[in-house]
N, C-alpha and C positions, 0 to 999 in steps of 0.2 A: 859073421862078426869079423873086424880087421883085425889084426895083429896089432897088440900093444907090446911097446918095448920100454919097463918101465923097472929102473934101480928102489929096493924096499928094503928098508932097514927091519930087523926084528927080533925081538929079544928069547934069550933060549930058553926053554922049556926044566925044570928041576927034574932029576930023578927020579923022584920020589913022586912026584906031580902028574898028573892027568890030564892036566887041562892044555890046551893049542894054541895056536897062533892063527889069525884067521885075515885072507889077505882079500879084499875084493877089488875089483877094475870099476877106478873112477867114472863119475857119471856126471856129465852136464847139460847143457843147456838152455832154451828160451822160456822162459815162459809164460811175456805177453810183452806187447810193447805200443805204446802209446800216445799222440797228443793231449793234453793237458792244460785246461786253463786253470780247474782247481779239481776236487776229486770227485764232483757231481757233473761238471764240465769236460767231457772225454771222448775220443776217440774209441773205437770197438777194435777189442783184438781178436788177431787171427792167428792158428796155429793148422798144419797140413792134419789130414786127418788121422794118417799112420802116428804120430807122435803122444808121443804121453809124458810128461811132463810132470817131472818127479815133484812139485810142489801145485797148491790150488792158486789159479788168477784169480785176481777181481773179477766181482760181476758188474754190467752193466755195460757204457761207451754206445754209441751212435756214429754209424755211417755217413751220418749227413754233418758233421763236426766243421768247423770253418774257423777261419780267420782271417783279417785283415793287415799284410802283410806291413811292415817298412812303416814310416812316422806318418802322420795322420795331416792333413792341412783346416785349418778352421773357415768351417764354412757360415762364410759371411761375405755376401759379395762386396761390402766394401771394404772387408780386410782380408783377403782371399793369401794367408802366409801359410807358411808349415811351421808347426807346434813339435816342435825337437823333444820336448816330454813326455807327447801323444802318441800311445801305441796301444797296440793290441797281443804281443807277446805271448806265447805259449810254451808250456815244456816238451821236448822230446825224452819219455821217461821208458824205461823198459826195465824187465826184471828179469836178471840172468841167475840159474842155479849153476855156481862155479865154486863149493865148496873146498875144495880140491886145486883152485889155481891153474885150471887145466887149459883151458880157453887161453889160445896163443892168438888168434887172427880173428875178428870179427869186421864185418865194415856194415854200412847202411846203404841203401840202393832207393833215389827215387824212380818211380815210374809216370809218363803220362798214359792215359787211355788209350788202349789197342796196341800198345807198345810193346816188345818184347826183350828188347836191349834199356837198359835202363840209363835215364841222361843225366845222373849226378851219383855220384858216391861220394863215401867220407870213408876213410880207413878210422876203428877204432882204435884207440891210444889204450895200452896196460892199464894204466889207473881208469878206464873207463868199461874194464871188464870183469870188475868186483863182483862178489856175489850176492845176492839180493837187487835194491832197488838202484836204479842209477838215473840220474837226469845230466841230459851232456850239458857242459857250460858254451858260452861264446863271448866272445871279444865286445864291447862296443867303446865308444868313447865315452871320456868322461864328459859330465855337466862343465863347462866352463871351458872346454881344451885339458890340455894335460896327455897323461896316459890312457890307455887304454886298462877299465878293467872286466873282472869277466861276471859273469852273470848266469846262473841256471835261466836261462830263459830264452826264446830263439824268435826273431822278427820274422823269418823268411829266408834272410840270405843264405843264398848257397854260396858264399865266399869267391864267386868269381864272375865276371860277364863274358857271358858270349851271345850269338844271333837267337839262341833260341829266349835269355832270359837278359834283354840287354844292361837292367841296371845291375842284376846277378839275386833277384830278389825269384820267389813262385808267385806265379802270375794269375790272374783268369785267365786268361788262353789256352793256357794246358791243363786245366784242372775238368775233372776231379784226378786227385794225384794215390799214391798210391806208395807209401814207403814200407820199407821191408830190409831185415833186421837178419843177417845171413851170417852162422859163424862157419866160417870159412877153412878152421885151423885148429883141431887139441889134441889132448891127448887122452882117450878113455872112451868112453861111450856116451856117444849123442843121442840122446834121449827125442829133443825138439830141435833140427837145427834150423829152422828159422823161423821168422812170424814175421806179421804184417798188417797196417793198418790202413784206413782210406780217410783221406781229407780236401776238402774243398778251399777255393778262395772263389768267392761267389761276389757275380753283383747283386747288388742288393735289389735297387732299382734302380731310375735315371728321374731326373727332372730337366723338362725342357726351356730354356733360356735363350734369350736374342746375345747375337755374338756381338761386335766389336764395329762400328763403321770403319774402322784403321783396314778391316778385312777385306772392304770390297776395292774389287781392281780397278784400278784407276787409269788409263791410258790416255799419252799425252794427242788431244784431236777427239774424244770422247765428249759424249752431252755434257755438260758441265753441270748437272744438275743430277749425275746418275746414282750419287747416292741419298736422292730425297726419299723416292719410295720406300728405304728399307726406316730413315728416321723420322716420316711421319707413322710408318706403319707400329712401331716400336712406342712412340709418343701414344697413340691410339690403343694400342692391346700391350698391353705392359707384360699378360705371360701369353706365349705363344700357346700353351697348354687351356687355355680359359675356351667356356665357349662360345658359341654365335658365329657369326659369318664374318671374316676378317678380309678387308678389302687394301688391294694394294693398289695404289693410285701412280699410273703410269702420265706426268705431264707430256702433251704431245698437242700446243699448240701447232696446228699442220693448217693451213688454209687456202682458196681459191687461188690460183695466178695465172695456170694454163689449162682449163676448161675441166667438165667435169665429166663428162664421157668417158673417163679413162683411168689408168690404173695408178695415179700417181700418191691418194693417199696411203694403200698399200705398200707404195714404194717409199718415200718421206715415214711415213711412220716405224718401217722396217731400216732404213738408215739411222732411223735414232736406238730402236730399242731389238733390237736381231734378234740378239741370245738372249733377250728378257731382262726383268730389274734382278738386281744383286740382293740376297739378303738373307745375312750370315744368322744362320742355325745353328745354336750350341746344345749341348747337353751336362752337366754335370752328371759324372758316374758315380755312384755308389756302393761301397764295398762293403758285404755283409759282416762284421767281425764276431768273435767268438760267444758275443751275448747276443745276437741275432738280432742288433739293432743296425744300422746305417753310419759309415761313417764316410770322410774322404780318405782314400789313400791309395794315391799316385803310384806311388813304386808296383802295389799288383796292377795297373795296366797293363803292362807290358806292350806285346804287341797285338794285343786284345781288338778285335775285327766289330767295327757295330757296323748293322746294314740301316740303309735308309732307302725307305720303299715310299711311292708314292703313289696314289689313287684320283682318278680322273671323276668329279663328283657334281659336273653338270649333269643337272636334269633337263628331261625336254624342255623345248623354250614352248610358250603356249602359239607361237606365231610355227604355221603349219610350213611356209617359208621357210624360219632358221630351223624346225627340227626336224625333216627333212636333209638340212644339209648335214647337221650338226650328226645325224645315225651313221652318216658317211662312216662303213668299217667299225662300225661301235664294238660292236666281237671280237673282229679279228687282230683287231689293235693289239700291242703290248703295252701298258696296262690295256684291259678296253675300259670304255666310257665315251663320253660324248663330249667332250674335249675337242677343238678343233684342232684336223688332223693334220701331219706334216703337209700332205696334199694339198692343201690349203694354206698353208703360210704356219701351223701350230708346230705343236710337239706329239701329239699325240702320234707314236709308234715310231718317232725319231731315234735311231743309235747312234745318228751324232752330232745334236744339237741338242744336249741333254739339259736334263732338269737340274742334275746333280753332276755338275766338268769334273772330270777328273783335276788334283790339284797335288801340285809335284809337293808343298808344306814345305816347312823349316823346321831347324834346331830349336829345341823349347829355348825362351829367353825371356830375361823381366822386363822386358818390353816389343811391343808388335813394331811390324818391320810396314810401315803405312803401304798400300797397296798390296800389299800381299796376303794371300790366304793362307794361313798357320798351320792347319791337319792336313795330313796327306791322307787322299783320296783317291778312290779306284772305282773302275765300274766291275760289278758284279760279271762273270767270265762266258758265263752258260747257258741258263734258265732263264736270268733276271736282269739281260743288259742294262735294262730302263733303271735299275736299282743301281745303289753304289755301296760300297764299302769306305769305314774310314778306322782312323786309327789316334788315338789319343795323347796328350801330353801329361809326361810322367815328371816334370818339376817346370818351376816357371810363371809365367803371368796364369797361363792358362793350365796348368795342374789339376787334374784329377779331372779334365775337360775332352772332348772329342767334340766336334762338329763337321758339316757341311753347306757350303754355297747352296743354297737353294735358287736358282735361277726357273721358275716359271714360263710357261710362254707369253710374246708379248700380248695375244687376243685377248682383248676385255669378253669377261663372261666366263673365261675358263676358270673351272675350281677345282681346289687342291687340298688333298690331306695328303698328310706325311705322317710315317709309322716311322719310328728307330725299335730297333731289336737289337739285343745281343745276338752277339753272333759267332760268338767261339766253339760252340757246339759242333760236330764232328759225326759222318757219319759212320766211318771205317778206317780203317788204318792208313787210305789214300789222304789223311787230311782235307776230305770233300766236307767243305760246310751244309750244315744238316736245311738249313734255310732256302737254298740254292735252290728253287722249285719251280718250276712251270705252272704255277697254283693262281688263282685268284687270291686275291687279299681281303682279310688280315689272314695272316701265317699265324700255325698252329704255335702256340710256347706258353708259357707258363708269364700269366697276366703281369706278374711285378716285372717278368724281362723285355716289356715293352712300352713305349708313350706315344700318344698319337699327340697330334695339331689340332686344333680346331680346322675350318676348312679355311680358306683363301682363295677370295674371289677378286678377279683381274678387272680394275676399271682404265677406262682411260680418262684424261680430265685436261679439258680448257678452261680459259680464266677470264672472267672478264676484270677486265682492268682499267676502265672508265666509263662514265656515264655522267652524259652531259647535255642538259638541254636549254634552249636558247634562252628563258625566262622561268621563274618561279612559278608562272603561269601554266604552264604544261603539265598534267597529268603525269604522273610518275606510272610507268610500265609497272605489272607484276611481273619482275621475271624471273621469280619461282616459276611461274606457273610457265614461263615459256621457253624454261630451261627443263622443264619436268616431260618435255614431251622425247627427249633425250635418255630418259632414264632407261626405257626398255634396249635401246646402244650400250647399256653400261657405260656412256660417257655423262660425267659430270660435268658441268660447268659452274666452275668453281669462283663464286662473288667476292672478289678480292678490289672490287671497285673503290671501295670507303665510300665518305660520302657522296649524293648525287650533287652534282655543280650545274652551278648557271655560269651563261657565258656573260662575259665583263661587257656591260653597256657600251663603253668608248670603243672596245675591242671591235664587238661585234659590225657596229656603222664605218667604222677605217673600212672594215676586211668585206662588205658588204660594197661601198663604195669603191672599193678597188678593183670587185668584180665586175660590178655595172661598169665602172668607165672603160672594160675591155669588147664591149656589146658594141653594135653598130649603133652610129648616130641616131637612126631612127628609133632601132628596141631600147634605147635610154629614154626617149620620150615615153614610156611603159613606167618609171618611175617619178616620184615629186619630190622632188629635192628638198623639199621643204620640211620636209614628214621623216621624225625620228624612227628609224625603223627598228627600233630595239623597245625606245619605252612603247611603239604603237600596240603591242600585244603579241604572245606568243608564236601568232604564222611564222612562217620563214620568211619569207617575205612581202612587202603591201606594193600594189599597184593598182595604179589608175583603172577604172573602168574602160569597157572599149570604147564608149561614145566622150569620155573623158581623153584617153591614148590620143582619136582622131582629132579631137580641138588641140593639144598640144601639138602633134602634128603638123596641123595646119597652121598652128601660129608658131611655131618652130621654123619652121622648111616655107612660110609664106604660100604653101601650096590653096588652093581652090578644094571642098568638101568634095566635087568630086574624083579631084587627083587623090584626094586623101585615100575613097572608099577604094579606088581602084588599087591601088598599091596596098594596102590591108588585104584585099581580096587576093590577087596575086602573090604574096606572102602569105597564104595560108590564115589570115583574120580578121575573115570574113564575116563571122559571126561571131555570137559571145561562145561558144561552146568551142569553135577552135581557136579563139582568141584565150583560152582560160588555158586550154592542151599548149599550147605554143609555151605561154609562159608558165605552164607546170614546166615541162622538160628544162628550160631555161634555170627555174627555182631550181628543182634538183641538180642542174650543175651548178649554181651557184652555193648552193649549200655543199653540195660534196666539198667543194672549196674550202670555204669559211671554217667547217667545221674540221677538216684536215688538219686545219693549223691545233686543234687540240685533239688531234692521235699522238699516245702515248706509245714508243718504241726504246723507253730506257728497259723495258718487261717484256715478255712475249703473252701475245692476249690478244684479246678483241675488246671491242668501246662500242658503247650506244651512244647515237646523238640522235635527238628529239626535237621536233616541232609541233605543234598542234594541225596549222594544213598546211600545206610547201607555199602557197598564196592566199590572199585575203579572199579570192573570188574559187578558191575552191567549193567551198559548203555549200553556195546557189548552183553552182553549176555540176556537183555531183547529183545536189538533189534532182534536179533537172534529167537524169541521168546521162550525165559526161560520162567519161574514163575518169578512174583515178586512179595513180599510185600512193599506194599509204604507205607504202617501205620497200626500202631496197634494201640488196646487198649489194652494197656500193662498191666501186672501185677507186677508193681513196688514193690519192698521190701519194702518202706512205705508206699505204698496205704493200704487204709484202708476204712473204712462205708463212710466215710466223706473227703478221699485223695484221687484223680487218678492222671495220667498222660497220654497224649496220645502222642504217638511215631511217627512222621513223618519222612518219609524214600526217599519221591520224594517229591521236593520242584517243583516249578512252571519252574525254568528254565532246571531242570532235563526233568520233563513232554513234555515241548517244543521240547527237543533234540529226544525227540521219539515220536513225530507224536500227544503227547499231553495236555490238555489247562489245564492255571491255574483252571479252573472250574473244573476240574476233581480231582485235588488237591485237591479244595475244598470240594468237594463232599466225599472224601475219610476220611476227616477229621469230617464230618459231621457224617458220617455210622462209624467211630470208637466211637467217645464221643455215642452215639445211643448204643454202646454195655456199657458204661460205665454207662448209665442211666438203663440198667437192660432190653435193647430188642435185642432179638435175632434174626438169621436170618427167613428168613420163609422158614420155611421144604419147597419140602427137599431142600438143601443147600449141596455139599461137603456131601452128605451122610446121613445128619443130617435129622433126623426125631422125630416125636411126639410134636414138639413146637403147643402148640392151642393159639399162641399171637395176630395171622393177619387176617386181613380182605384178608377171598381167594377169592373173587369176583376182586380183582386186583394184579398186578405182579409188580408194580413199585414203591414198598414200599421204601423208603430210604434203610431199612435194606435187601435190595436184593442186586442181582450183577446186576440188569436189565441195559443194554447197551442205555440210554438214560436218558434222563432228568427225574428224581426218586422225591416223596413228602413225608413226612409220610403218610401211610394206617391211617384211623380210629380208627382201634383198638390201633395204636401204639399211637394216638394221647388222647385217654383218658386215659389210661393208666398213660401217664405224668402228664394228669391233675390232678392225682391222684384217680383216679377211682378204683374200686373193681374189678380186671383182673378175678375171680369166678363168677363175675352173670355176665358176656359178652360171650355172643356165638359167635364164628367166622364167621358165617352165614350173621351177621350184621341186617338183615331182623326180627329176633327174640328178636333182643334185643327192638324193639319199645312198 
């Protein structure tokens, strides 16, 4: 026992008297000490086990006790303010036995987890080491300005900022916490000298929300169109959280201009979209408060760590081609999945073409700084490069918020789920986050401290943007259906054409006559000037018969019948079958012409123009079996990287007159736009050889002439997705 050195007054004893004067050595102490919402709502105390503690504590208090620090903000995303009224407050109450006035020194010490030095104190004040119950007071402002008055009640703040608690509030970050009640100073015997309780500031859960387009970065020389993806996708899925399969539409009108044997949609398409579409991922945090309902509130942020992990969540494709390619490293990847792999033009197993960039953030403010991304972001250090870290805004537009850029890769096909977790959890006293794992996903945690995505599948999408054929008369294409053969690309092509148009009567005979009078003398006697060539009927063009041609001829040029046949024959029109061949080719330049004049290049897209046959004398002489072209993909005078046009020459009710189906139509129009996307045929072809584009393990590629029901091949199918056509062998077997 210590030495007490203590002055006692005492009154003397009578003579005559018996009885004594009896002196004993003061006793004090703790004897519980508590958070407090009310006296059902409590923290659990602790006392060391030597102690004994001259008076009985309360029963009850729980371990798991919380609150939600600092003023509350109303959650309403179109009133997103802080409510100055709104708190969640609790007492710091403790019961000291100091009958005796003995207790000279006490202080309070928080702790965080694993901690051994503790990172706040409060010295106690005299008047706050009474004996019995005490509840400390605190300072706040009044309602309206004014003075400050004081209050039994306590938000959080520990009365000062610094790195570890920057508004100077207790955080989630360092919780669960750990305060402890140490008198440090009296005079008599210490019964209890200290106790201690444990409290939380917990999230509650999260709700996932699209962030801000002000977010996504803008740079001057950038697509000009790169932040559509994130507000059609947003217009489309209103909560990121709902489910089904959420498609992010990549625009990437890319087309023919310098052959298609080669690598250049890969490259054009990687010029527009590198690092992927932008599209800003928030979260609203949730802080659990003392009634263990959800609230907002900002100040316990702090610097509170959420991870965002991401999962690679293609499935094989059914084409034995792409999935083959697509296993390429499925394993060994970080995440694995079948994602297409960095090797390849993707992300999958990339550390530095991430999903989630790192993002230096700004100062919270009441308004976004346009171009910039608001939270600062980190990649995860160790285990989980592919994953990031972020960190939240604790006042401001974006208050009681954290999020991250989601950037994708640009491959159509690839899909995406995103987990967020908290992530303040700790493994050891090194501050190693408990998350940080070389694990497959989802990570173990306790279900309310995480929210997934729905998934997010990568399309690409061209547009058509006109359609127009020469008369009323023409058979309207379905091109659903001959944009549907497109779908297994993941490219859409997207009908933004409006209505289909006819070309203007007067229009059409100027620009028609302006092509003929560029023909030789002779191939104009091939027309009758007489003959409207617009009311005559949908063909592209009408022309004379061959033995009709020769009599103008010969009454034209005064020639003799048989100067006429000789020079016919000599010029290859000789007969009605290469007199019909001659002037197809001729029609089809004439029409690529004509119809040039309505290529639309105020948009980026492609246009249909329509004829019923490119000549009058087509339908006898395919019947006959001629050659025919029923469509190109033309080489319009304004096509360009970002313009085509495709030329239909048999319309559905032409095809019926000889023996064939609107689906044939279709299909013709499908394997044209397929040359316009930059695939060619597969050798050999008409001659054609050295293309290494297809899968030779099958013959019923779209881009063939295979006499049956045709799909894209594999190869032609990543390709669209934007794949690296250099690391794909045609083998298909190799590419796994």
């Amino acid at each position: 026992m210590p030495k007490i050195t203590r002055k006692a007054y005492i009154a003397r004893t009578g003579h005559d008297q018996t009885h004594g004067n009896k002196i004993v050595a003061p006793e004090y102490g703790i004897i519980e000490l508590r958070l407090k919402k009310d006296d059902t709502n409590k923290s659990k105390s602790y006392l060391p086990t030597a102690s004994t503690p001259p008076r009985k504590a309360e029963a009850g208090g729980k371990d798991e006790f919380c609150f939600a620090p600092g003023n509350q903000w109303k959650d309403d995303d179109n009133d997103w303010t802080e409510q100055k009224d709104k708190h969640d407050r609790v007492k710091i109450w403790y019961h000291l036995f100091n009958p005796f006035s003995v207790i000279t020194e006490a202080k309070l010490q928080l702790f965080r987890r694993w901690d051994k030095v503790p990172l706040w104190e409060r010295e106690l004040k005299p008047e706050e080491l009474l004996d019995g119950e005490n509840e400390l007071e605190f300072e706040y402002d009044k309602p309206g300005g004014g003075d400050k008055e004081k209050k039994k009640e306590w938000d959080g703040n520990l009365g000062a900022e610094d790195e570890k608690f920057p508004d100077g509030f207790v955080t989630a970050e360092h919780s669960p916490y750990k305060l402890r009640l140490v008198l440090t100073k009296g005079e008599g015997i210490c019964q209890s000298p200290q106790a201690w309780t444990f409290f939380n500031v917990l999230v509650h859960e999260f709700k996932l929300v699209w962030g801000e387009k002000e977010c996504i970065e803008v740079e001057p020389g950038t697509y000009p169109k790169i932040r559509t993806p994130f507000e059609e996708l947003k217009k489309d899925f209103s909560d990121p959280e709902a489910g089904g399969l959420a498609k992010i539409y990549l625009n990437s009108d890319i087309f023919n201009v310098n052959g298609m044997d080669n690598n250049t949609l890969f490259d054009e398409y990687k010029n527009i979209w590198e690092k992927g579409p932008q599209i800003p991922l928030f979260a609203k945090v949730y802080i659990r408060n003392s009634a263990g309902t959800k609230v907002i509130a900002p100040k316990a942020l702090g610097k509170t760590k959420f991870l965002w992990d991401w999962e690679s969540k293609l499935q094989a494709s059914s084409n034995t081609f792409a999935a083959n390619a697509e296993n390429y490293d499925k394993d060994a990847s970080k995440p694995k999945g079948m994602n297409c792999h960095k090797d390849r033009g993707g992300k999958r197993g990339d550390d530095t073409n991430k999903v989630f960039p790192d993002q230096a953030g700004y100062d919270a403010a009441d308004a976004l700084t346009d171009g910039t991304f608001p939270f600062k972001v980190e990649e995860m250090k160790d285990n989980r490069k592919f994953a990031a870290f972020s960190l939240g805004w604790r006042k401001g537009k974006l208050a009681g918020k954290t999020g991250v850029l989601f950037r994708p890769s640009r491959m159509a096909g690839d899909i995406y789920k995103i987990t967020l977790y908290s992530a303040h959890e700790i493994t050891d006293d090194k501050r190693k986050p408990r998350l940080d794992v070389d694990t497959d996903a989802p990570l173990k945690i306790e279900a309310s401290l995480k929210k997934e995505t729905h998934e997010f599948e990568i399309w690409r999408r061209c547009h058509l943007i006109r359609y127009v054929k020469k008369t009323s008369s023409v058979t309207d294409m379905t091109i659903g259906n001959v944009f549907s053969y497109y779908e297994a690309a993941k490219l859409e092509i997207k009908d933004d054409k409006g209505s289909i148009q006819t070309y203007p009567a007067s229009e059409w005979n100027s620009e028609v006559a302006s092509v003929v009078n560029g023909w030789t003398a002779n191939e104009q006697f091939a027309i009758d000037s007489t003959v409207n060539q617009h009311s005559k009927g949908g063909d592209g063009m009408y022309i004379r018969s061959r033995t009709k041609f020769r009599e103008a001829l010969m009454a034209g040029k005064s020639w003799t019948e048989t100067k006429a046949r000789n020079w016919m024959k000599n010029n290859s029109l000789g007969t009605d079958a290469k007199y019909a061949d001659y002037f197809q080719d001729k029609g089809l330049e004439l029409l690529t012409t004509v119809f040039d004049k309505k290529m639309r290049t105020d948009t980026e897209g492609c246009c249909i123009f329509q004829v019923k046959w490119t000549h009058n004398l087509m339908k006898s002489h395919f019947a006959g079996g001629g050659d025919l072209t029923d469509g190109m993909a033309a080489d319009f005078p304004s096509g360009d990287l970002n313009h085509c046009g495709f030329l239909s020459t048999m319309d559905a009710t032409a095809a019926g007159e000889v023996g064939y189906t609107a689906a044939d139509v279709d299909i013709t129009g499908a394997h044209e736009f397929g040359h316009h996307f930059m695939l060619p045929h597969p050798a050999p072809v008409n001659g054609e050889s050295g293309y290494q584009a297809h899968d030779t393990s099958v013959n019923d590629c779209l881009m063939s002439y295979f006499n049956g029901p045709r799909s894209l091949c594999g190869f032609c199918q990543l390709r669209l997705r934007g794949w690296d056509k250099s690391k794909l062998l045609e083998g298909g077997g190799n590419n796994k």
